[in-house]
Every structure is written in structure tokens, then in C-alpha cells.
C-alpha positions in Angstrom: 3.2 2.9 -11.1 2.2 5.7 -13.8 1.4 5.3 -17.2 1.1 8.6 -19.5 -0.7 8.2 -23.0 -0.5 11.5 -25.1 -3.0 12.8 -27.6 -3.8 15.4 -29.6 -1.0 16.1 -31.8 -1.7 16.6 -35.8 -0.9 18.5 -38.6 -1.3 22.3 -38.6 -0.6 25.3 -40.5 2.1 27.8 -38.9 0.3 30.3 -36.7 -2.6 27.6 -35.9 -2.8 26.2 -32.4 -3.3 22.6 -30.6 -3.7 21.3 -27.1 -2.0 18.1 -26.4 -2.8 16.3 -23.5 -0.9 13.9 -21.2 -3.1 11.0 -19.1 -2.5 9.4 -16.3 -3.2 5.8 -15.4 -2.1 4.8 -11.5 -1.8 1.9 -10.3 -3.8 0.9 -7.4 -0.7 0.6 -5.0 0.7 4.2 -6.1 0.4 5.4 -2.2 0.7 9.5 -3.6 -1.8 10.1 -6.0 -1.7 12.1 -9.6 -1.7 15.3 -7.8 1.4 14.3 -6.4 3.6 13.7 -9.4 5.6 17.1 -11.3 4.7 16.8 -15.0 6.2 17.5 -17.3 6.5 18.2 -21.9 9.4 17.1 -23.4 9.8 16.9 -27.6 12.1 15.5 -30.3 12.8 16.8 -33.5 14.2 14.2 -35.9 18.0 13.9 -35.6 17.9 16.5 -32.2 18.3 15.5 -28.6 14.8 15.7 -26.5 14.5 19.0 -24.8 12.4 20.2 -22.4 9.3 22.1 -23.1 7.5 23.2 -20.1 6.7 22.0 -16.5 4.4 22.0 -13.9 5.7 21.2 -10.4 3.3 19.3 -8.2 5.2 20.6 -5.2 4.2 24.9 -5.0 2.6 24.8 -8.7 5.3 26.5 -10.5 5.5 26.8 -14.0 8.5 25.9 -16.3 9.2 26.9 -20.0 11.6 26.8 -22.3 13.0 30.3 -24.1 11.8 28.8 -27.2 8.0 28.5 -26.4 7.7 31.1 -23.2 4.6 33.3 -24.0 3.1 30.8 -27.0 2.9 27.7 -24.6 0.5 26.6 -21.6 1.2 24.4 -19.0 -1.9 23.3 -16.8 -3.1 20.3 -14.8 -6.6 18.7 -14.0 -6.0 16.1 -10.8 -9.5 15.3 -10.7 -9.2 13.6 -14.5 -5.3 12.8 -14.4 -5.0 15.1 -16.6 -2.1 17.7 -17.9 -2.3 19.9 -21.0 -0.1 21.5 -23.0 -1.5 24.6 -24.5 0.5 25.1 -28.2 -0.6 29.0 -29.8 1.0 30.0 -32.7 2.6 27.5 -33.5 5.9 27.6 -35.8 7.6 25.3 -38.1 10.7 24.2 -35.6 7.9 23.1 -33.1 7.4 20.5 -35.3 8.5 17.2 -33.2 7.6 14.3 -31.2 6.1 15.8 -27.8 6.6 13.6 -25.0 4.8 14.0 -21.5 6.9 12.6 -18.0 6.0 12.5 -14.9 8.2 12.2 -11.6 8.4 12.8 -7.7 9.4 16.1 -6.7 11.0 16.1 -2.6 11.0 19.5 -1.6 15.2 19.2 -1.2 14.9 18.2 -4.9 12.4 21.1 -5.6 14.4 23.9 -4.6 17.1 22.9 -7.8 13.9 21.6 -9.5 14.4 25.1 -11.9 17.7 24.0 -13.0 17.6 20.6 -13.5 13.7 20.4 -14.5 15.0 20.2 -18.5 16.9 17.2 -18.4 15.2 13.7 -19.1 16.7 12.1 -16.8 15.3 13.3 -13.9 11.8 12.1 -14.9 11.0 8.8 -14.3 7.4 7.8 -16.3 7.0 8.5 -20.1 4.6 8.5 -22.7 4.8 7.1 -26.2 4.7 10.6 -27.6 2.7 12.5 -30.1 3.5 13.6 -33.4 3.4 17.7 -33.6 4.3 19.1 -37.7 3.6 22.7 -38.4 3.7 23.7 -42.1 5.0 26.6 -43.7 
């Protein structure tokens, strides 16, 4: 019922900055809306596993981020454009990866764990195709 294109990635120099963002197509059946689904950044660094990166939950608005990019990193959302950015400031060499926006349903039961489990892919149902992040030395 969702379908997340990402953009924005590129080439950039270590300490630069990018936005990447995450839309949302719904199809006309979806009964909940955009504003409905938790969102969430995800990347890939060649010959890692996908880790999580930061989330927004569509449930009380919480924010989610890893250790890695807490304090560099923005999470934020625009429902009326199906939209959800990922804010990227200075930037470092091991961000480089394949950044990945997913989207899932968030029950409140499921909410109150949702800051424990919200970094594993699994528990995210829609993906995008990804978008190529490098940072130079």
C-alpha cells in the first residue's frame, strides 16, 4: 500500500552536509494515511549488515537515532507532501552507504517496545530502493 522513493544522496566532502528525503506514494485503498505510518532511515555500507539510522514514530512523534549519528543527524516529517527528511551535518567518511527509508504501522502495544526494537529491519514493512551517500576524505 506504500511506496518510498529516496533522493538526494551524492558525493560530498567530509564535514559537508545533505538532506535526503524519503516519499511516499499511497494507494487509494490505504484506510490510515501517511501521517499514520512510523518512518524510518536505515543504511548499508558495502559488505556490513543494514543498520538503523534514525526514526520518527508516527504514534507520540518521538525521535530515534543511532550513537553513531545522534547530534549530526535530523529526523523530520511533512504529512501534507508525504514527505520525511533526513537531515545529514557533518558528515564523515563511515557514513558513506546506501541509505534506505521504511515505513511501517506502529500499535500503541507495539509502540511502547518501539525504542528497542525500532533498529531492526524487520520490523518495517515498506522500503525504498535507496540512495547512494559517499563522503570523501
Amino acid at each position: 500500500q506504500l511506496q518510498l522513493v529516496e533522493s538526494g544522496g551524492g558525493l560530498v566532502q567530509a564535514g559537508g552536509d545533505l538532506r535526503l528525503t524519503c516519499t511516499a506514494s499511497i494507494a487509494s485503498f490505504d484506510k490510515y494515511g501517511f501521517d499514520k505510518y512510523t518512518i524510518g532511515w536505515f543504511r548499508q555500507a558495502p559488505g556490513k549488515d543494514r543498520e538503523g539510522v534514525s526514526c520518527l514514530s508516527a504514534i507520540d512523534g518521538n525521535t530515534y537515532y543511532s550513537d553513531s549519528v545522534k547530534g549530526r543527524f535530523t529526523i523530520s516529517r511533512d504529512n501534507a507532501k508525504n514527505t520525511v527528511y533526513l537531515q545529514m551535518d557533518n558528515l564523515k567518511p563511515e557514513d558513506t552507504a546506501v541509505y534506505y527509508c521504511a515505513a511501517t504501522r506502529v500499535g500503541e502495544g507495539r509502540n511502547r517496545l518501539w525504542i528497542s526494537i525500532w533498529r531492526n529491519p524487520t520490523e518495517h514493512d515498506y522500503w525504498g530502493q535507496g540512495s547512494q551517500v559517499t563522503v570523501s576524505s
